[in-house]
N, C-alpha and C positions, 0 to 999 in steps of 0.2 A: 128611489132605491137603486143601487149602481148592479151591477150584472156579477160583481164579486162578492158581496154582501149576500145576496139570490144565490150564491153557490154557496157558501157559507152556511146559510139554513139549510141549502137542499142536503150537504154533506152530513148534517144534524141528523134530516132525515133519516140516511140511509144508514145511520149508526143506530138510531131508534128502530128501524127495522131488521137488522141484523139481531140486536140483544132480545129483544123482545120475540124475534121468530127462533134463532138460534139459542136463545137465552134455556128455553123447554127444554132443545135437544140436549146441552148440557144437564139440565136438570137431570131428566130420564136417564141419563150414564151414569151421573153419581148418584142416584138410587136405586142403580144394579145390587146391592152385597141389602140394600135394606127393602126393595120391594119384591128384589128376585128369589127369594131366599122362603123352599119349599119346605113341607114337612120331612118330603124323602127329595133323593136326587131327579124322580121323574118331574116333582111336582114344580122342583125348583126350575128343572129347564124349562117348562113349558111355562112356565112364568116368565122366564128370562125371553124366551120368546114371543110372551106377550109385552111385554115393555117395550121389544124391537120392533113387533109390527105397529106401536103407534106412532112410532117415527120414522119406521121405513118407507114409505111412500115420498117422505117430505125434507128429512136432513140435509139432501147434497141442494135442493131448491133453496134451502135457509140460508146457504152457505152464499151464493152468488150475492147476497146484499156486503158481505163484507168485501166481495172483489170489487163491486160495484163500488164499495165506497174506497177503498184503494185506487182505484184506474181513475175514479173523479177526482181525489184527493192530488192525482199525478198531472192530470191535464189540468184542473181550476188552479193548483197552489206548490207550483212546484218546486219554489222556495221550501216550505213547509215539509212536504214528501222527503226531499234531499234530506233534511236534518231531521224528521224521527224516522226516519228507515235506515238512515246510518248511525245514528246514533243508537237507536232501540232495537239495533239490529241482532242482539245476542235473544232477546227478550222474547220477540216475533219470531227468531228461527225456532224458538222452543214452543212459542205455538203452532207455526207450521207442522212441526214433527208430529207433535201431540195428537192436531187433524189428522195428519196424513194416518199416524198407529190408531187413531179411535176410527177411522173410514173403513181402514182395511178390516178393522174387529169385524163392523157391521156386515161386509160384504164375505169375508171370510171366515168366522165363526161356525158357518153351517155347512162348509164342505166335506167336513169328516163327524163322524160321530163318535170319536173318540171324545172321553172325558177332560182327558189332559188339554187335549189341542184347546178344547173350548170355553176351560179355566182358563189357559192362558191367555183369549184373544176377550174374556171378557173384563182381566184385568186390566186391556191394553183399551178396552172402552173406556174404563171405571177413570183411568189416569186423564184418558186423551180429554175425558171430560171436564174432568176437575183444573188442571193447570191451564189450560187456555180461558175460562173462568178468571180465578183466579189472579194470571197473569194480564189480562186484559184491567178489571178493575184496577191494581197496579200501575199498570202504565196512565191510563187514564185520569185518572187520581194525581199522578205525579206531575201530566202535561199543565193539569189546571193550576195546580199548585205553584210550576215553574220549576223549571230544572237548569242545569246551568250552558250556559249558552254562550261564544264569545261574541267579536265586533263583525266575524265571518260566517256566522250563523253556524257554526259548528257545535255541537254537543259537545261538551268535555268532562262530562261526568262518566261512569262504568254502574254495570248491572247493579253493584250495593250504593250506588248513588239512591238507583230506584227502590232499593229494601227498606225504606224507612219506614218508621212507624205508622204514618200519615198512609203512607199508599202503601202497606200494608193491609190498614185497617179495611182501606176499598177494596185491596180484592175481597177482603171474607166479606164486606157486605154484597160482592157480586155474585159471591159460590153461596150466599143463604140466599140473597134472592130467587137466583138461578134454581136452587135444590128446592125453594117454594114453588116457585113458576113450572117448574115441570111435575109437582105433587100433583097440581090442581092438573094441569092436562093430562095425566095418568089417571088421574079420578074421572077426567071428563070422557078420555075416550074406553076406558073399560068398565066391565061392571063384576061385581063378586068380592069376595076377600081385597082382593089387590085395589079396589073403587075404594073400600074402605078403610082398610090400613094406608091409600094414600092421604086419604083426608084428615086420616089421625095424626099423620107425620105433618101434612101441610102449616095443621093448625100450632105447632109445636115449631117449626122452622119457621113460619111466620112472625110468631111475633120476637125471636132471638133476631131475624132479620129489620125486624121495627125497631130494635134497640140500636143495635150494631147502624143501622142507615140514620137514628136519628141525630147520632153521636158525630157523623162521617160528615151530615149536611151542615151540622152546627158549627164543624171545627172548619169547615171550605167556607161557611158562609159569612161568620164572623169576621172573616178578614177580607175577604173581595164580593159579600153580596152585596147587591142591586134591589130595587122592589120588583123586580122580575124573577131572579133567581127565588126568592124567597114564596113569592106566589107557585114557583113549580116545586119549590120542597112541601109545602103545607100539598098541595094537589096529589105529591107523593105519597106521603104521612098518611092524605085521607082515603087513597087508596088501596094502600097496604090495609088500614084497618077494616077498610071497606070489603076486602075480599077476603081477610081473616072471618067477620061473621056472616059474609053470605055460605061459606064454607061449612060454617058450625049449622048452618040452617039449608044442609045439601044441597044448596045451590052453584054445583062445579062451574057453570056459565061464565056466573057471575064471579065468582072469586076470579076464574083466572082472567077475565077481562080485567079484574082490579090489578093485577099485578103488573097484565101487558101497560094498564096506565102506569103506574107507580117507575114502569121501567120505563116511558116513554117522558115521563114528568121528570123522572134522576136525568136520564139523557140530557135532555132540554137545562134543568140546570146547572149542569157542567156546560154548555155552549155558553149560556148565558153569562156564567162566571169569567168564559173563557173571552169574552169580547170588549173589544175588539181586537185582539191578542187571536192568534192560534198557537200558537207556542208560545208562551212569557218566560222572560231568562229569569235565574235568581241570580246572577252575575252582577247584570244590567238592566235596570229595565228597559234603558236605552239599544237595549240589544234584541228586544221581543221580538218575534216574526208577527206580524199583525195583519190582517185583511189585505190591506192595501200595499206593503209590501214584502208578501208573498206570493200575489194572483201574478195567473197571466195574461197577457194583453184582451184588451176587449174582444179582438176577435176572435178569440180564440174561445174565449166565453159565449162568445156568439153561436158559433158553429156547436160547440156542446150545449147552449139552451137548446137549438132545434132540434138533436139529436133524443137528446132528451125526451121533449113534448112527445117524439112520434115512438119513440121505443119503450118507455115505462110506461103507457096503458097498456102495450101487449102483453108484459111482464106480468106487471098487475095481474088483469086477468087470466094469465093461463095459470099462475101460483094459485088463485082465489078458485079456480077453476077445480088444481087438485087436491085442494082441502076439503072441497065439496066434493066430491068421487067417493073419499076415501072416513066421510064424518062419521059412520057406524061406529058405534062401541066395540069389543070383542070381551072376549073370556079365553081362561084355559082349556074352554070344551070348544076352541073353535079350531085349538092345535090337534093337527093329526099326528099319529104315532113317526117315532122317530123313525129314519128311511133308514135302507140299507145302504151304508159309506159309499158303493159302489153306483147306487142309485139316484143318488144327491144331486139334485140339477143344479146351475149357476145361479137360478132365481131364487133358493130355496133360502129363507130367513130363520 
């Protein structure tokens, strides 16, 4: 196995751990207006506030796995970088924004205790959530698919190249998976009404998402599966159903552990589909960006293997480190009364 192939999977990785960690925080945003939503206005904030602290501790940690896979995607394959960062480059600045307006929600929503202010910054989560979602499945969907490509590696398609029905269909299966995947961590880390009404919604967004993904795999797999792609969609399938009824039989654990498979099995099937292509033209096939040439020199693979070994276990464990600090459940009796605007400190969620 060559040192470019070895970054190949490990980029797989770092995309499996991006959806799967960040995949939740999405979820949690767009289920602001459906779990935050109180009998009266107190009860609604403190709700909304409870949804914030399950992700407060951990969102901007989820987030370095996609830089991670960025910054590796630029050193392992810089062929590849070049052409979907200019090419998709309208697509990504509209997930960058999206981050950047859902960050500041989180960080800013609780400086003032006006109403208005924090309507507006919760629908500036609700968005940031949904379109980078959304737009990710999207692109994703379309790279595996192929998009058009000349003989200089240049993208020559525009944003409605990537609005077709096909990758379309992939974002909504990545905004229901997503809206499942963070039901079940909202079940997992609260408990009361909101424990329960997310597992009522999980079970209901679950299996729209089992439709919608079994549809997405079938129509990717029919035309460029492998017996490999197709053992990670069945691994999907049994996932997703898997954590559908450990859910009906309140076991939050275990549903959401089926989904982080489910999301780590879809992952893997789109690499799988995608190889040994990173980018495949619909041009040419003769035009695909493929492993071998898009990598950079060995050495250079080199210095980023050792890099690597000695920096991702400390990663590792310091992220695994504050999942464990912060595993308590919480309730709306653990929100204390709103401060006075003047009183509102910087750490204040």
């Amino acid at each position: 196995m060559d040192l470019a192939l070895i970054w190949f999977l490990l980029i797989a990785v770092l995309w499996t751990g991006y959806f799967v960690l960040e995949g939740f925080d999405f979820g949690v945003g767009m289920l602001w207006p459906i779990l935050g939503k109180g009998v009266d206005a107190q009860d609604t904030e403190k709700r909304r506030r409870v949804l914030l602290n399950t992700i407060g501790p951990v969102w901007d940690g989820n987030e370095v796995w996609v830089l991670t896979a960025g910054g590796a995607t630029f050193a392992a394959f810089p062929h590849w970088y070049a052409t979907l960062f200019s090419g998709f480059y309208l697509p990504l600045l509209l997930i960058l924004v999206a981050l950047i307006v859902r960050n500041m929600g989180f960080d800013y929503r609780g400086k003032r205790a006006d109403a208005t202010w924090k309507a507006n910054w919760d629908k500036a989560i609700m968005i940031g959530s949904f379109l980078p979602a959304l737009l990710w499945g999207v692109a994703l969907t379309n790279i595996v698919r192929g998009v058009p490509i000349d003989a200089d590696m240049e993208f020559t398609g525009n944003l409605f190249t990537l609005l077709n029905p096909v990758g379309l269909l992939g974002g909504l299966v990545f905004v229901a998976l997503f809206l499942t995947h963070g039901a079940y961590f909202v079940a997992l880390k609260t408990d009361g009404p909101i424990r329960a009404e997310a597992r009522a919604f999980a079970t209901k967004s679950g299996l729209v998402t089992a439709v919608l993904a079994v549809v997405l795999l079938l129509v990717l797999g029919l035309r460029d599966g492998s017996i490999w792609s197709w053992l990670t969609t069945a691994v999907a399938a049994l996932a997703l159903l898997g954590s559908i009824a450990a859910n009906a039989r309140g076991k939050e654990g275990m549903a959401f552990t089926g989904t982080a498979i489910t999301i780590a099995a879809a992952v893997a099937t789109y690499f799988f589909l995608l190889y040994p292509n990173v980018m495949p033209s619909s041009t040419n096939p003769a035009f695909s960006l493929t492993i071998e040439n898009a990598s950079s020199t060995d050495y250079t693979l080199k210095i980023m293997t050792v890099a690597a070994l000695v920096f991702t276990p400390v990663v590792l464990l310091y992220q695994g480190w504050t999942y464990w600090v912060f595993r308590k459940r919480i309730t709306t009796e653990h929100i204390p009364a709103p401060q006075d605007p003047g009183r509102i400190s910087a750490g204040t969620l």
